[in-house]
C-alpha positions as CSV (number, residue, x, y, z in Angstrom):
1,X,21.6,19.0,28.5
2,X,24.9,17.1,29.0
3,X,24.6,13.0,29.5
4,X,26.3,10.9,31.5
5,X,26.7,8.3,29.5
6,X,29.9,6.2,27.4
7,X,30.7,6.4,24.0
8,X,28.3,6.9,21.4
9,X,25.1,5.6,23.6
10,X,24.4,10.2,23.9
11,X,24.4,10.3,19.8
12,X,21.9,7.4,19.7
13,X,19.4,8.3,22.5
14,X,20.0,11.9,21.4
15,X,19.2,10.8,17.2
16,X,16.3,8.1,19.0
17,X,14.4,11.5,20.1
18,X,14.4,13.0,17.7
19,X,13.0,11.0,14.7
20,X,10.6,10.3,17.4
21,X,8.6,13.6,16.8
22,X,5.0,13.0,15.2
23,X,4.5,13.7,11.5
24,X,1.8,16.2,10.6
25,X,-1.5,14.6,9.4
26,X,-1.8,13.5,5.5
27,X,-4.7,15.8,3.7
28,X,-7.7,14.3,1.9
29,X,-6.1,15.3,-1.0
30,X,-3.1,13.4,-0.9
31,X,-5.0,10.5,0.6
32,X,-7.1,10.9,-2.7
33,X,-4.2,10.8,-5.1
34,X,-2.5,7.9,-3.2
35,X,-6.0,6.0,-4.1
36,X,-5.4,7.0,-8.0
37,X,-1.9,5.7,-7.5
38,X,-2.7,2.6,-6.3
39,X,-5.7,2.4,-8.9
40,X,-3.3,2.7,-12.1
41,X,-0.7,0.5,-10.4
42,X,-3.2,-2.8,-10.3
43,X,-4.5,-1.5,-13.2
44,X,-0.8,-2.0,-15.0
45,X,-0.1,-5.1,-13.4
46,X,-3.0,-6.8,-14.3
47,X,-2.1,-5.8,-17.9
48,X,1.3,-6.9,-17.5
49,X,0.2,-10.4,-16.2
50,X,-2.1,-10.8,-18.7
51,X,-2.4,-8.9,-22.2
52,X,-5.2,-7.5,-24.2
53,X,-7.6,-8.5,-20.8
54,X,-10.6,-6.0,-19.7
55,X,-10.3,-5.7,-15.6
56,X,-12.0,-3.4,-14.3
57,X,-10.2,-1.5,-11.0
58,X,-12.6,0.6,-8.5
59,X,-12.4,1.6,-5.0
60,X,-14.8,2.2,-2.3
61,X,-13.8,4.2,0.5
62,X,-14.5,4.2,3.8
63,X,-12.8,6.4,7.3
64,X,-9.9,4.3,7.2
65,X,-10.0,1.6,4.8
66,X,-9.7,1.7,1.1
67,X,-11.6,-1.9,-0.9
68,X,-10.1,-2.2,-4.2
69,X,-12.0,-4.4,-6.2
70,X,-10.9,-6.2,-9.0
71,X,-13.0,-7.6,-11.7
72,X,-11.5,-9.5,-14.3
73,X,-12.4,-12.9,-16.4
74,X,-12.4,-16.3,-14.3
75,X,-9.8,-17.9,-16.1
76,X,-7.5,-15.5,-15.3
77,X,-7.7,-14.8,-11.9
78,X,-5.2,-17.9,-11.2
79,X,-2.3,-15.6,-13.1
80,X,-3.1,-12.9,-10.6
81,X,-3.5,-14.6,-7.6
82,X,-0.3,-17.0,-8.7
83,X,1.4,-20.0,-7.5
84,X,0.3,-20.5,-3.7
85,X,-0.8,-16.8,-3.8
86,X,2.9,-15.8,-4.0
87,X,1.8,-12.8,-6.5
88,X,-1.3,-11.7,-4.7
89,X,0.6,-11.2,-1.5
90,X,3.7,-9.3,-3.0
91,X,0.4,-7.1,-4.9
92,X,-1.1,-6.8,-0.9
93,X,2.3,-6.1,0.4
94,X,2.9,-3.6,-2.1
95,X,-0.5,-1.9,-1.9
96,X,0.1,-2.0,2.1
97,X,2.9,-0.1,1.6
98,X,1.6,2.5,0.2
99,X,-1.2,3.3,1.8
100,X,0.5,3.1,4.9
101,X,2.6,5.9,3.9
102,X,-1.0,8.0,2.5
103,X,-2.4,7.3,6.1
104,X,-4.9,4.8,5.3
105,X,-5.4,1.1,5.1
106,X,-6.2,-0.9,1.5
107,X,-7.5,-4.3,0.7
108,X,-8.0,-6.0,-2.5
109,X,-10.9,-7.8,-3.3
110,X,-11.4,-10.3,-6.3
111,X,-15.1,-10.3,-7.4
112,X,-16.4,-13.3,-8.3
């Protein structure tokens, strides 16, 4: 199909439709490993934040959403939650991120 239209406007609306085409469905079992991911990652940062420390990482999951709960000792949940929450929300951005890209949506929850 030729376009009437200037310059390099064709190669745009013509590289537009094109990434524009749905993406097949992620399987449960790639969904499932994403969760494993995400487990080991919080899992590691927790250890790199704070040494030596016993948290415990588990999930529950639901249709669409993913709870990560994180249990760790009182006294350090400032480290992980950080200055003004500045590391919590780069750890929810992060875990966003990658569940968006598995399909499904995550939260973290600090048990109290």
């Amino acid at each position: 199909m030729k376009r009437k239209i200037f310059g390099n406007a064709a190669e745009k609306i013509d590289t537009y439709e094109e990434s524009m085409e749905i993406e097949a469905p992620v399987s449960v079992d790639e969904q499932n490993a994403a969760r494993e991911q995400i487990k080991r990652i919080l899992e590691s940062f927790i250890q790199a934040i704070a040494p030596g420390v016993e948290a415990k990482v588990s999930y529950a999951c639901g249709p669409r959403t993913t709870v990560y709960k994180i249990d760790m000792p009182e006294n350090l949940r400032g480290r992980l939650i950080g200055s003004q929450g500045r590391n919590i929300c780069a750890l929810r951005q992060v875990l966003a991120a990658m569940s968006g890209a598995a399909k499904f949506r995550a939260i973290i929850d600090l048990v109290v």
